[in-house]
DRENVEXDREN-669998 format. One record per residue (C-alpha): residue in three letters; x, y, z. Coordinates in Angstrom, 3 decimals, decimal comma, always signed. Layout:
N
+------+----------+----------+----------+
! resn !       xx !       yy !       zz !
+------+----------+----------+----------+
!  ALA !        X !        Y !        Z !
...
+------+----------+----------+----------+
***
This chain:
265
+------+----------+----------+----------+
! resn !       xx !       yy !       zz !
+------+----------+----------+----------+
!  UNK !  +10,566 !  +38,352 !  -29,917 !
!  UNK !  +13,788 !  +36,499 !  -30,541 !
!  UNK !  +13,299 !  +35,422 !  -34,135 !
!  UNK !  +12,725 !  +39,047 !  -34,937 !
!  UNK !  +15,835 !  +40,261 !  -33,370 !
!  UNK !  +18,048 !  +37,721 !  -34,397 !
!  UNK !  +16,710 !  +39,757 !  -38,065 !
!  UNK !  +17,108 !  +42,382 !  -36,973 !
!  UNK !  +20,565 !  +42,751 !  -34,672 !
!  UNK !  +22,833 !  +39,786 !  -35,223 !
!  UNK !  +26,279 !  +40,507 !  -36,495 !
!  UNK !  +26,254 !  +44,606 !  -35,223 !
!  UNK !  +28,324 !  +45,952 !  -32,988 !
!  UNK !  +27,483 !  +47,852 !  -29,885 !
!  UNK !  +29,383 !  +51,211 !  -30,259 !
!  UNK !  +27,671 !  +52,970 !  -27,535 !
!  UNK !  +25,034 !  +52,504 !  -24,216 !
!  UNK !  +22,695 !  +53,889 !  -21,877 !
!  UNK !  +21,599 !  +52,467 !  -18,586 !
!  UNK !  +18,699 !  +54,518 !  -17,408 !
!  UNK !  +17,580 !  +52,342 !  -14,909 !
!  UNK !  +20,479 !  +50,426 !  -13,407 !
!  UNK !  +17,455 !  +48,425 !  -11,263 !
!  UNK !  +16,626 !  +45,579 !  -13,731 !
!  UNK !  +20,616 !  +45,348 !  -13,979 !
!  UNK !  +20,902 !  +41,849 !  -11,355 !
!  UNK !  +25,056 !  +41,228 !  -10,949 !
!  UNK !  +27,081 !  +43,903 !  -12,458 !
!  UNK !  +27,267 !  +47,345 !  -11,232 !
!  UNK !  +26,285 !  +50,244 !  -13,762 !
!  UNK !  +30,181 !  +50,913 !  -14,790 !
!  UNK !  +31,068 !  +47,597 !  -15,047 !
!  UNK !  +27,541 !  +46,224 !  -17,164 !
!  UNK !  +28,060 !  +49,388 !  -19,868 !
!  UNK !  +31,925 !  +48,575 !  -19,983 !
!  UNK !  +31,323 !  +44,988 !  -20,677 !
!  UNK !  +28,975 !  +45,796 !  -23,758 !
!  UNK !  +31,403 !  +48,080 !  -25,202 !
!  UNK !  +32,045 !  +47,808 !  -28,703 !
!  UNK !  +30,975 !  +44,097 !  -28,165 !
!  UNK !  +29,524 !  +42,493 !  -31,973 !
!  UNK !  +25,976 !  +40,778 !  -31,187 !
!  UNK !  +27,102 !  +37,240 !  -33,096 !
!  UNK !  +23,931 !  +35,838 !  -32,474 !
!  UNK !  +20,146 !  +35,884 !  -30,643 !
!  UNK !  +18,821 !  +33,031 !  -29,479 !
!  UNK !  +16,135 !  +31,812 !  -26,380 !
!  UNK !  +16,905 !  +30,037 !  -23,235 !
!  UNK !  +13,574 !  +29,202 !  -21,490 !
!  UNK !  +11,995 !  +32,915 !  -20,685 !
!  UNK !  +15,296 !  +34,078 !  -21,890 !
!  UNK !  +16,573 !  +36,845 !  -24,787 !
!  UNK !  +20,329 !  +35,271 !  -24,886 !
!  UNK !  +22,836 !  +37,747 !  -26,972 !
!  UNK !  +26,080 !  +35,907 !  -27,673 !
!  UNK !  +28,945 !  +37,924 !  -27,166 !
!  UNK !  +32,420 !  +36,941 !  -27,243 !
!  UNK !  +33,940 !  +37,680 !  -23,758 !
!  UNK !  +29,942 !  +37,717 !  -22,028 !
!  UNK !  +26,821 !  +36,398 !  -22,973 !
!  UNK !  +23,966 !  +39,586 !  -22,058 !
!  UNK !  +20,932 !  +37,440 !  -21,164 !
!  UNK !  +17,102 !  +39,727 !  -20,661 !
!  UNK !  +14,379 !  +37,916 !  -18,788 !
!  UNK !  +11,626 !  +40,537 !  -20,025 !
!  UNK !   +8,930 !  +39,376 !  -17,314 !
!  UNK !   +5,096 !  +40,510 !  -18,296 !
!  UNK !   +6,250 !  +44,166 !  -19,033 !
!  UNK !   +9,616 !  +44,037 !  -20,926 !
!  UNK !  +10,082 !  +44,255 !  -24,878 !
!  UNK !  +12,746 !  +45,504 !  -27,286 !
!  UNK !  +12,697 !  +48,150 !  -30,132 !
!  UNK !  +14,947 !  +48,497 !  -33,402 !
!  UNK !  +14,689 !  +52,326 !  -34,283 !
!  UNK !  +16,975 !  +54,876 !  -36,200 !
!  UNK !  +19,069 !  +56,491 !  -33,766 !
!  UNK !  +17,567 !  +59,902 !  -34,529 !
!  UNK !  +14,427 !  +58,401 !  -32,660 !
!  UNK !  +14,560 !  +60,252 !  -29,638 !
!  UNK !  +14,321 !  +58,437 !  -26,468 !
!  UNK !  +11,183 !  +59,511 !  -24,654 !
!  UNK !  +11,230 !  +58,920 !  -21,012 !
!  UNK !   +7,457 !  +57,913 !  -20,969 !
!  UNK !   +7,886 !  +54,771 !  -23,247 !
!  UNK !   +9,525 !  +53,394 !  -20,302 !
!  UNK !  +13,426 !  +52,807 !  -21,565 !
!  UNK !  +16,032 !  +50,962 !  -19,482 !
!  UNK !  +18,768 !  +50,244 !  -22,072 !
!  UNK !  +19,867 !  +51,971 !  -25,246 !
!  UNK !  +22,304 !  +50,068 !  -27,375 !
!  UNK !  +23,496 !  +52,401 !  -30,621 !
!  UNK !  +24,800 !  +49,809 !  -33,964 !
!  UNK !  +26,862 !  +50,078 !  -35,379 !
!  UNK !  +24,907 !  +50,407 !  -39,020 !
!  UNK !  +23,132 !  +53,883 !  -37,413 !
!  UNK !  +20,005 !  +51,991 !  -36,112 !
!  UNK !  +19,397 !  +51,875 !  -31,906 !
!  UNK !  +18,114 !  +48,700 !  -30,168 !
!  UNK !  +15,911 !  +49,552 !  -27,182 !
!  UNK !  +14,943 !  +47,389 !  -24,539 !
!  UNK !  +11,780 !  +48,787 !  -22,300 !
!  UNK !   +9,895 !  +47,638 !  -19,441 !
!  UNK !   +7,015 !  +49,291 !  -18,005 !
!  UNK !   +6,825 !  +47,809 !  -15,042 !
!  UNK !  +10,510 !  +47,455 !  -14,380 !
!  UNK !   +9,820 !  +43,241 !  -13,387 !
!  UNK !  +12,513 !  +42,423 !  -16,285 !
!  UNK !  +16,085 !  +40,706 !  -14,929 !
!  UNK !  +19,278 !  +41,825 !  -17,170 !
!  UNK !  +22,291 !  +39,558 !  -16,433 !
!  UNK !  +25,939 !  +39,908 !  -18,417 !
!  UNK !  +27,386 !  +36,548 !  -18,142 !
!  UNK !  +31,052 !  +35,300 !  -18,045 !
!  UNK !  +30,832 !  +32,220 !  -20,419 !
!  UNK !  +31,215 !  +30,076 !  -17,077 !
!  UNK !  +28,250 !  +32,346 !  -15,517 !
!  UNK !  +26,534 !  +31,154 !  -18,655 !
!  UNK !  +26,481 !  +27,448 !  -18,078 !
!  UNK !  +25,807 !  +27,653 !  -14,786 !
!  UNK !  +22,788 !  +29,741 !  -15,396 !
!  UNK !  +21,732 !  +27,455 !  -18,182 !
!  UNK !  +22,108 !  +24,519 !  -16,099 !
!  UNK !  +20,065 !  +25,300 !  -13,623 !
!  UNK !  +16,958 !  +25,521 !  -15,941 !
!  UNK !  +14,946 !  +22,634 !  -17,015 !
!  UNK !  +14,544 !  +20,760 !  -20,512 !
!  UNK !  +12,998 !  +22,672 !  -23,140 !
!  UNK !   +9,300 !  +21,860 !  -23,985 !
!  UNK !   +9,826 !  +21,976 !  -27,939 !
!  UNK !  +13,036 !  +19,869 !  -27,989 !
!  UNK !  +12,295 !  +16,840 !  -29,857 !
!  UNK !  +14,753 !  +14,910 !  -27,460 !
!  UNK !  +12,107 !  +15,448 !  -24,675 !
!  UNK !  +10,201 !  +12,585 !  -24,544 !
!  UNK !   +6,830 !  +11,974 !  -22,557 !
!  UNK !   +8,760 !   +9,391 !  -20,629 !
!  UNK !  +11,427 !  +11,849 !  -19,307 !
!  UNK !   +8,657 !  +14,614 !  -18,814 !
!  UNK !   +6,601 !  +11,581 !  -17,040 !
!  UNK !   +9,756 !  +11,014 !  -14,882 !
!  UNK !  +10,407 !  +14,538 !  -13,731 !
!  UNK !   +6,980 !  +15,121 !  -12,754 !
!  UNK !   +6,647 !  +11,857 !  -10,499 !
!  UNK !   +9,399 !  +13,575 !   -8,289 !
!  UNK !   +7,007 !  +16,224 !   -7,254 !
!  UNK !   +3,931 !  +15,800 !   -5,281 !
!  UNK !   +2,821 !  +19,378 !   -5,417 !
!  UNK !   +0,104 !  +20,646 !   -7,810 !
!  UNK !   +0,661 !  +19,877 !  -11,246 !
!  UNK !   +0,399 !  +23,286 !  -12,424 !
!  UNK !   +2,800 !  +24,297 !  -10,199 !
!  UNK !   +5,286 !  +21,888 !  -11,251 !
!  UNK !   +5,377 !  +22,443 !  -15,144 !
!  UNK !   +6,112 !  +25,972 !  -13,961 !
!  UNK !   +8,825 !  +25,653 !  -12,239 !
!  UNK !  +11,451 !  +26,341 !  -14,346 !
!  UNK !  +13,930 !  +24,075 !  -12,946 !
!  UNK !  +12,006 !  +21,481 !  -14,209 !
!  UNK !  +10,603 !  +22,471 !  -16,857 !
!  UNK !  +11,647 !  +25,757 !  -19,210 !
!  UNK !   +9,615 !  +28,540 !  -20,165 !
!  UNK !   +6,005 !  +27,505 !  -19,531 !
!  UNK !   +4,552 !  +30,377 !  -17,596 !
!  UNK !   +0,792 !  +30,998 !  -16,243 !
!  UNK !   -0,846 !  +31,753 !  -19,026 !
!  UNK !   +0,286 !  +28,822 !  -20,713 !
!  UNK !   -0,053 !  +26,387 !  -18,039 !
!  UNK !   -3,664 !  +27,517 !  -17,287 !
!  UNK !   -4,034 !  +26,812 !  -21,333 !
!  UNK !   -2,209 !  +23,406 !  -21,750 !
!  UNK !   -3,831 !  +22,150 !  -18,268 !
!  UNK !   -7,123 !  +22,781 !  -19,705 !
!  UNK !   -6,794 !  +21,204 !  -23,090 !
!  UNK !   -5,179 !  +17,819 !  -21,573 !
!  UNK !   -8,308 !  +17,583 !  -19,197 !
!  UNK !   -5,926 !  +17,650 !  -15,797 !
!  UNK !   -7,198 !  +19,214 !  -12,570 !
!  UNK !   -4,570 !  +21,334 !  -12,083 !
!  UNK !   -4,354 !  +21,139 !   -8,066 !
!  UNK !   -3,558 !  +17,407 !   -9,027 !
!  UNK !   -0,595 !  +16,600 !   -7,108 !
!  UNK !   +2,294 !  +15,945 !  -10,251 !
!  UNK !   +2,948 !  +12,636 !   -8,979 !
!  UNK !   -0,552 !  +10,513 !   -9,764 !
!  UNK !   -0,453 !  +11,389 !  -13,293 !
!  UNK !   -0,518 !   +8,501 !  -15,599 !
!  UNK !   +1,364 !   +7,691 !  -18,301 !
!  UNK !   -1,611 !   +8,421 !  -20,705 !
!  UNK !   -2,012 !  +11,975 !  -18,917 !
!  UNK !   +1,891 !  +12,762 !  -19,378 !
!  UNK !   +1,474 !  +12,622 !  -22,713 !
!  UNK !   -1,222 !  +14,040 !  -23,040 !
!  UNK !   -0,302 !  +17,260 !  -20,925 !
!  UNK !   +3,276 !  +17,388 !  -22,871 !
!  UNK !   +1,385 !  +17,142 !  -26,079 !
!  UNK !   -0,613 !  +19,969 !  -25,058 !
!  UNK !   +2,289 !  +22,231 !  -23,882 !
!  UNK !   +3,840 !  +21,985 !  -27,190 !
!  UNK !   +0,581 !  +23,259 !  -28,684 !
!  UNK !   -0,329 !  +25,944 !  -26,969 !
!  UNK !   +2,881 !  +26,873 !  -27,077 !
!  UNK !   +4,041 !  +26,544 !  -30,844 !
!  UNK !   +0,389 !  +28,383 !  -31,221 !
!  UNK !   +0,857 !  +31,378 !  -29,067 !
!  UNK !   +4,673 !  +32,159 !  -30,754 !
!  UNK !   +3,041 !  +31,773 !  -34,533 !
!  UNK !   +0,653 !  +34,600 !  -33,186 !
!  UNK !   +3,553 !  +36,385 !  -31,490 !
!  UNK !   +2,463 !  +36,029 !  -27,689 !
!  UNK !   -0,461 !  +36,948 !  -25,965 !
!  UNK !   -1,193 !  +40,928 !  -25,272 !
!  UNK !   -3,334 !  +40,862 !  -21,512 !
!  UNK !   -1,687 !  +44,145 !  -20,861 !
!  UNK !   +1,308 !  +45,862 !  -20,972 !
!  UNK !   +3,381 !  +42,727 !  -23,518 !
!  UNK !   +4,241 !  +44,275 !  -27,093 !
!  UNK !   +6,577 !  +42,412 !  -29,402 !
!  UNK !   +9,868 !  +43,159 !  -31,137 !
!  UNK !   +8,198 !  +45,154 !  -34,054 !
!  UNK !   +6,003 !  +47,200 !  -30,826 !
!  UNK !   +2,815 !  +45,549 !  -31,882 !
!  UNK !   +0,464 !  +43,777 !  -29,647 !
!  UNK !   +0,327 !  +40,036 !  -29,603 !
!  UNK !   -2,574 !  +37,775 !  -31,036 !
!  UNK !   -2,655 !  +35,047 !  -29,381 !
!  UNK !   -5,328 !  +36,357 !  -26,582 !
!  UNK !   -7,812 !  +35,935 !  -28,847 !
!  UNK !   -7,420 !  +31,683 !  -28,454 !
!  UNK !   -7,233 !  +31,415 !  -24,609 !
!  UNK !   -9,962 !  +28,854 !  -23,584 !
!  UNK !   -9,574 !  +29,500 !  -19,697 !
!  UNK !   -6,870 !  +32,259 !  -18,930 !
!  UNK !   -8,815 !  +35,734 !  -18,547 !
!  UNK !  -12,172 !  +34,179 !  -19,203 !
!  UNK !  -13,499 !  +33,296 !  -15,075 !
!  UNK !  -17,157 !  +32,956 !  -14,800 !
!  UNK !  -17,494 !  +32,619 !  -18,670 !
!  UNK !  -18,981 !  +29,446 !  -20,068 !
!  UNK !  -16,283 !  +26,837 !  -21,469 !
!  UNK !  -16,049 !  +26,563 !  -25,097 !
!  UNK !  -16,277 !  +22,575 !  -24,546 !
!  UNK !  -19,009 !  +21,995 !  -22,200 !
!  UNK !  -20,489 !  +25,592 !  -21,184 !
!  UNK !  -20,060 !  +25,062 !  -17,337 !
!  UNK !  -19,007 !  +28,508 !  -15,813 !
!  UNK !  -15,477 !  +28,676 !  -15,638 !
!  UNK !  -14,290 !  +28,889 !  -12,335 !
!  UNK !  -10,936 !  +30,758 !  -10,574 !
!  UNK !   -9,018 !  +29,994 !   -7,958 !
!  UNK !   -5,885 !  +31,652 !   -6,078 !
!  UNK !   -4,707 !  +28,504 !   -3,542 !
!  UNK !   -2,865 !  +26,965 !   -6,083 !
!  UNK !   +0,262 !  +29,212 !   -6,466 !
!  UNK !   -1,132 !  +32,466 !   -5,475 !
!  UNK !   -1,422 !  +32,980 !   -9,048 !
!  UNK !   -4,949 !  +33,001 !  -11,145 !
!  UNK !   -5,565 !  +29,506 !  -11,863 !
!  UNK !   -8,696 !  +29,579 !  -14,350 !
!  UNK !  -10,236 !  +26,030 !  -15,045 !
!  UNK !  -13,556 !  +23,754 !  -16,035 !
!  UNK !  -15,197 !  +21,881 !  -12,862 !
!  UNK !  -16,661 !  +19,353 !  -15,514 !
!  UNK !  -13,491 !  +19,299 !  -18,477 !
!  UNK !  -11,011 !  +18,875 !  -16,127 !
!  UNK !  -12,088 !  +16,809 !  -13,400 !
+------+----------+----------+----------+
***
């Protein structure tokens, strides 16, 4: 999503908004969000964990798009049509609009002082695919946990941007139960789960994300990436490895957690 609208947006200027539904919006009020975007130039586009960060120079507008959220580059003739689900309109400066929509409204907007900014940042874990995160400092902030593995590599105060799809993916590949409390894994296992976090993931953004539903990327299409989920989506199905039925639980996180009795023991 990012790498297409850093194409697509970076160096225009905002010259005029719409907020049409000031919900998503999470610390500014309507007047002061649309008067803090004002005429602002977009200098650059870049991720942050589950993050769209635009760089700004007096705020940084960061969009969480949840499950439902995605953005749209369309002539500004387009007309807006109510039932595609907009919340923000942002007419550039060049005659194009950027939209961002969200079906199901679970999206987060912020507009960040540049103090605001690091704080947020802080708070969020390493990134997966920096090469300065090494198995030993992934090792180390899992043995400070002693809940569920799967769980923990979702928690994005430890660890950025992995979400359940992913986790349910990466678990399953590195052979880890993932009701495993974080702190038994080995050393052998850390890698092995990091390694396959970076895989999935550097996988699922060459085939632009994974469609279940209502997720469309920055060009509107569909992802492609569902079509390479081993577990996610796929309960009671055999496993590709072993051809057990794959089984699904909700005591984990409250969250689908599909897995292999017999892969990942």
């Amino acid at each position: 999503m990012v790498r297409v609208l850093r194409r697509q947006v970076r160096g225009r200027t905002i010259v005029r908004s719409r907020l049409i539904r000031d919900d998503v919006v999470k610390n500014r009020s309507r007047s002061a969000f649309l008067r803090g975007i004002r005429r602002a130039e977009i200098r650059d586009v870049y991720r942050r964990a589950k993050n769209a960060v635009f760089d700004m120079k007096e705020y940084t507008l960061v969009v969480q798009p949840g499950m439902t959220g995605s953005f749209h580059v369309t002539d500004a003739s387009t007309p807006v049509v109510l039932s595609d689900y907009p919340v923000l309109t942002m007419a550039l400066d060049d005659g194009r609009r950027l939209t961002y929509r969200d079906v199901r409204r679970l999206g987060r907007i912020y507009l960040l002082r540049p103090d605001e900014w690091q704080s947020f940042s802080a708070r969020i874990g390493p990134e997966p695919l920096d090469p300065a995160l090494t198995a030993e400092t992934f090792g180390a902030v899992l043995r400070r946990s002693r809940q569920a593995i799967k769980k923990v590599i979702m928690d994005q105060r430890r660890l950025a941007g992995v979400g359940n799809i992913y986790a349910n993916e990466a678990l399953f590949v590195s052979g880890i139960d993932p009701s495993r409390p974080a702190d038994s894994l080995t050393a052998s296992d850390c890698r092995r789960l990091l390694a396959a976090i970076q895989d999935i993931l550097r996988a699922a953004v060459a085939a632009e994300g994974t469609t279940i539903r209502d997720y469309r990327t920055a060009s509107g299409k569909p992802g492609g990436f569902q079509t390479q989920l081993f577990v996610y989506g796929r309960e009671g199905e055999p496993c590709r490895n072993c051809g057990t039925p794959l089984a699904a639980t909700h005591t984990i996180d409250a969250r689908t957690t599909v897995f292999c009795y017999r892969c990942q023991r």
